[in-house]
C-alpha positions in Angstrom: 8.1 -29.5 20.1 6.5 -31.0 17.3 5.4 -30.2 13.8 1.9 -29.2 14.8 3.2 -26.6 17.5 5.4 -25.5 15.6 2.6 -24.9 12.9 0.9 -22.8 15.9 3.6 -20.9 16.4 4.3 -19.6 13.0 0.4 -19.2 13.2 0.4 -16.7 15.5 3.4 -14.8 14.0 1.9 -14.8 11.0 -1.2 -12.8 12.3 1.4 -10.5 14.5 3.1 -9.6 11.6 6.4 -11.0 13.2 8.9 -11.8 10.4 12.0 -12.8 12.4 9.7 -15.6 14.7 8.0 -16.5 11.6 11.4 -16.9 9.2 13.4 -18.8 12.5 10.6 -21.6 12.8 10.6 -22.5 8.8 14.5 -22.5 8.6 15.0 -24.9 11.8 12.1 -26.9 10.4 12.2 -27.1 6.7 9.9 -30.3 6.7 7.5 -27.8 7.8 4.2 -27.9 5.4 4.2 -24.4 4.4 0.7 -24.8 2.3 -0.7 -26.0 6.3 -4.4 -24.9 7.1 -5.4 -23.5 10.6 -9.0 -24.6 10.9 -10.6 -22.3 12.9 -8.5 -19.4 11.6 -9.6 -15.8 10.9 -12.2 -14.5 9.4 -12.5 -18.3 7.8 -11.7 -21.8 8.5 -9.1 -23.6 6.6 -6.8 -20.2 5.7 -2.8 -21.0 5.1 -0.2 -18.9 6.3 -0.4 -16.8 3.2 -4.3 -16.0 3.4 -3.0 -14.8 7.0 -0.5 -12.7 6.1 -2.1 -10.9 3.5 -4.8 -10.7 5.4 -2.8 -8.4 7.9 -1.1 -7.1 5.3 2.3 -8.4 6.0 4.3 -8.2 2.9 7.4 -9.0 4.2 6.2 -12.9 5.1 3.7 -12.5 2.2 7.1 -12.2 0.0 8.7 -14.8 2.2 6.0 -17.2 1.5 6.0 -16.6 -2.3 9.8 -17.4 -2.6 9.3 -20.7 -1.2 9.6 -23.4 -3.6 7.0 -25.5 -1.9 4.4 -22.5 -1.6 0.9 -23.1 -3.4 -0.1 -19.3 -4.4 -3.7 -19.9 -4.8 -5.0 -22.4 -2.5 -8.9 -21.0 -1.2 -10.1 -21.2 2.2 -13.8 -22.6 3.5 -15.3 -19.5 1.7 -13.6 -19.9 -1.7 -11.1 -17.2 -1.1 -7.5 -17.4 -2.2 -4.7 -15.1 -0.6 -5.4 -12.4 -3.4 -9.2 -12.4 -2.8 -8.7 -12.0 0.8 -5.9 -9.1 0.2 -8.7 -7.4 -2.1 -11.1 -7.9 0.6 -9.1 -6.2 2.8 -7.7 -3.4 1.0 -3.7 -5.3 1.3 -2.2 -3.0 -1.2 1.2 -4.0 0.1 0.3 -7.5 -0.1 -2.2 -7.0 -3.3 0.8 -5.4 -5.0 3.5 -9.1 -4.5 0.4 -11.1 -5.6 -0.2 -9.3 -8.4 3.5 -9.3 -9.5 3.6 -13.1 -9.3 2.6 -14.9 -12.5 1.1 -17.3 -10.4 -1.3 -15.8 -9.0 -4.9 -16.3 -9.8 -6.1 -12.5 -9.6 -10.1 -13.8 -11.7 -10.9 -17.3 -9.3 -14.1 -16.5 -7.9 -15.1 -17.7 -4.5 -17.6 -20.9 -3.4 -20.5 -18.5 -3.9 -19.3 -17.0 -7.1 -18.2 -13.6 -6.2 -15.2 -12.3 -7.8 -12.2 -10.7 -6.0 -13.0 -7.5 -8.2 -16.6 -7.2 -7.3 -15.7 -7.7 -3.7 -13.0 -4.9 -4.4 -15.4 -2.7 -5.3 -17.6 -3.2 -2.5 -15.3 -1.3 -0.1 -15.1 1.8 -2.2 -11.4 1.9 -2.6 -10.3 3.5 -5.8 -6.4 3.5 -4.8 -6.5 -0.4 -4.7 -8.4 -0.7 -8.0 -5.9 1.7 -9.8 -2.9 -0.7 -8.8 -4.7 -3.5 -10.0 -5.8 -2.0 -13.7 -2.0 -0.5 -13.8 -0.9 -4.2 -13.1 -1.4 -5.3 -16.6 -2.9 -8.2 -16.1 -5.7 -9.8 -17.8 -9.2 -9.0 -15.7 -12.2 -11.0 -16.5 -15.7 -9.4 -15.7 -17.7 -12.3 -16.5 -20.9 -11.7 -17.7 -21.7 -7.9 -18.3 -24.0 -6.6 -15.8 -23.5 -9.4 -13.4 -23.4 -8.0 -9.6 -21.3 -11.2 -8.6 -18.8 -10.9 -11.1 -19.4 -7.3 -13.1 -17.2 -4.4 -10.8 -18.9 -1.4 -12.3 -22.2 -3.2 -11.0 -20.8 -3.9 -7.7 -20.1 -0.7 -7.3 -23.2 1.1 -8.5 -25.1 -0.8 -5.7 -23.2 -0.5 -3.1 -23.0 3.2 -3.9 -19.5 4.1 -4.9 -19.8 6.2 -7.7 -15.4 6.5 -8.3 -15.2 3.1 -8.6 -17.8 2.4 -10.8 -16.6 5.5 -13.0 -13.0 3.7 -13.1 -14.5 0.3 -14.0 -16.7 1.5 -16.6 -14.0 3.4 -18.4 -11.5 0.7 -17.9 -14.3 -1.5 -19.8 -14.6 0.9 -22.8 -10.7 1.6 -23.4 -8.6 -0.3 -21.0 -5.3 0.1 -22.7 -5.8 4.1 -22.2 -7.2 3.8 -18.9 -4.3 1.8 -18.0 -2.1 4.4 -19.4 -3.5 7.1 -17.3 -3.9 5.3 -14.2 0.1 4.9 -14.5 0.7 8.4 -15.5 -1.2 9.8 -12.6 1.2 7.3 -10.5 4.2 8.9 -11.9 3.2 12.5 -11.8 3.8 12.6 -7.6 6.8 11.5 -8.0 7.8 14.3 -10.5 5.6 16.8 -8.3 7.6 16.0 -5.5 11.0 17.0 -7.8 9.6 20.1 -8.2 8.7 20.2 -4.5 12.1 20.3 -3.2 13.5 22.1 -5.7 11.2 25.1 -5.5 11.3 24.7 -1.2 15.4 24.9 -1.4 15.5 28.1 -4.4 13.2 29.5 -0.9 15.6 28.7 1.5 18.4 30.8 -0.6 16.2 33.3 -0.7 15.6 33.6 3.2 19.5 32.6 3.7 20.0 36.3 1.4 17.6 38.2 3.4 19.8 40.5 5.5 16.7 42.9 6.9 13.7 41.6 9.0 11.4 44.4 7.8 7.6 43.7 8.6 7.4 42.4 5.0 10.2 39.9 5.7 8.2 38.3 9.2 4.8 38.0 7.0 6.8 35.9 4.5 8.6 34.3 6.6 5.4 33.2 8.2 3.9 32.2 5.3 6.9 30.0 4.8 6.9 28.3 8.2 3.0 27.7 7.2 4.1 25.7 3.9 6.9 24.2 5.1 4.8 22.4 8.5 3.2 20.5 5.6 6.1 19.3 4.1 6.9 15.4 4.3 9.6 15.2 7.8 12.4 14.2 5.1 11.7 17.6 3.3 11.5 19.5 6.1 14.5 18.1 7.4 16.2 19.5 4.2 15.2 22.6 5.2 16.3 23.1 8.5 20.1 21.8 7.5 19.7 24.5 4.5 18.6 26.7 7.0 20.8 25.8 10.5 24.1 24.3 8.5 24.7 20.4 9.2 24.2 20.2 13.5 22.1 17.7 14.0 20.6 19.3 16.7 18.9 21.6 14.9 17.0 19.2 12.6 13.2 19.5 13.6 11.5 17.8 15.7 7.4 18.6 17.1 7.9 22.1 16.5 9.2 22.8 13.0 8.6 26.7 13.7 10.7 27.2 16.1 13.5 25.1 14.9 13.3 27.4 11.9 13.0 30.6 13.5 16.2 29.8 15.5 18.1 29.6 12.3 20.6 32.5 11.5 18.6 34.7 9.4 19.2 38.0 10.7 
């Protein structure tokens, strides 16, 4: 096969998501121009591999693609939109989060019509995504205030997302506490979470002690079941080994109730 079916292929398993297909074609063809443009690609002409991938939202080529040494981070397609505009466009946070780690990347180049990736951001009212990006660190240019094509906050007035414009505008006034907050509020799930398991285990002792099944005893244990269905599987699989011992068996499955209620409190 030659180069340019080979440039199909890896195409194709970009837009799949198919790392292994993706990874074999570039190591048994290393002359391979990893920067290549498909022209009539998706949603725009002229895209490389890397406005694919994080179109999809495939970090595992996205990261593939960055560690290359021939890889050009921020080349922009027949709209003006590099790999991080299109991952903004698209809401990529897997993808958003690699390009934003990488020095390289160009996270203010506007598009061919002079929108910036921000204001574009903002348009599709996702505050999760913005968050990452202001926790990021890096340097975030609004061009000129009250500019729809370049200005966030404004974007996101007029297309009628007031969280987004509430972040923007008090990034704008103190960024370096905004920033501060937005990391803090990423960290405090992870500590909620701590306390989570802790407190769901100090319940399992107690049911484990509970010798009597008095009516009092079945309401709780309800109640219990109730919380514990909207645990996270890994939690709940905690639970049911705190509960059953270690046979696998007994770990739940569809129906966490009755895995529980099988248990050996008597």
């Amino acid at each position: 096969m030659n180069n340019s079916g080979w440039l199909i292929q890896m195409y194709g398993a970009a837009r799949k998501g198919t790392l292994e297909t993706f990874k074999r074609i570039l190591e048994d063809n290393p002359s391979l121009d990893v920067n290549w443009r498909h022209p009539s690609s998706q949603p725009h002409g002229d895209q490389t591999f890397l406005h694919i991938a994080s179109h999809q939202d495939n970090p595992a080529i996205v990261r593939l693609l960055l560690a290359h040494p021939r890889i050009d981070v921020n080349p922009k397609d027949d709209h003006g939109w590099t790999p991080f505009f299109t991952a903004c466009n698209e809401n990529s946070l897997a993808s958003l989060k690699l390009l934003l780690e990488d020095p390289r990347t160009k996270i203010n180049e506007l598009s061919h019509d002079g929108f910036s990736p921000l204001v574009v951001l903002s348009a599709g009212h996702n505050v999760f995504v913005s968050q990452w990006i202001i926790a990021s660190g890096r340097d975030l240019d609004f061009g000129q205030e009250g500019d729809m094509e370049t200005d966030p906050e404004v974007a996101a007035r007029v297309f009628n997302s007031p969280r987004v414009e509430a972040l923007w505008l008090k990034f704008k006034k103190n960024p370096e506490l905004t920033r501060y907050e937005v990391r803090l509020g990423f960290e405090i799930p992870e500590a909620l979470a701590a306390g989570v398991f802790l407190l769901v285990v100090l319940l399992c002792d107690g049911l484990l002690r509970a010798k009597e099944t008095t009516g009092a005893d079945q309401v709780n244990m309800k109640r219990f079941f109730a919380i514990a269905q909207r645990l996270p599987m890994e939690l709940q699989m905690v639970l049911c080994l705190r509960l059953h011992g270690s046979t696998r068996t007994n770990i739940p499955g569809k129906d966490f109730s009755s895995a529980l209620i099988m248990s050996r409190i008597k």
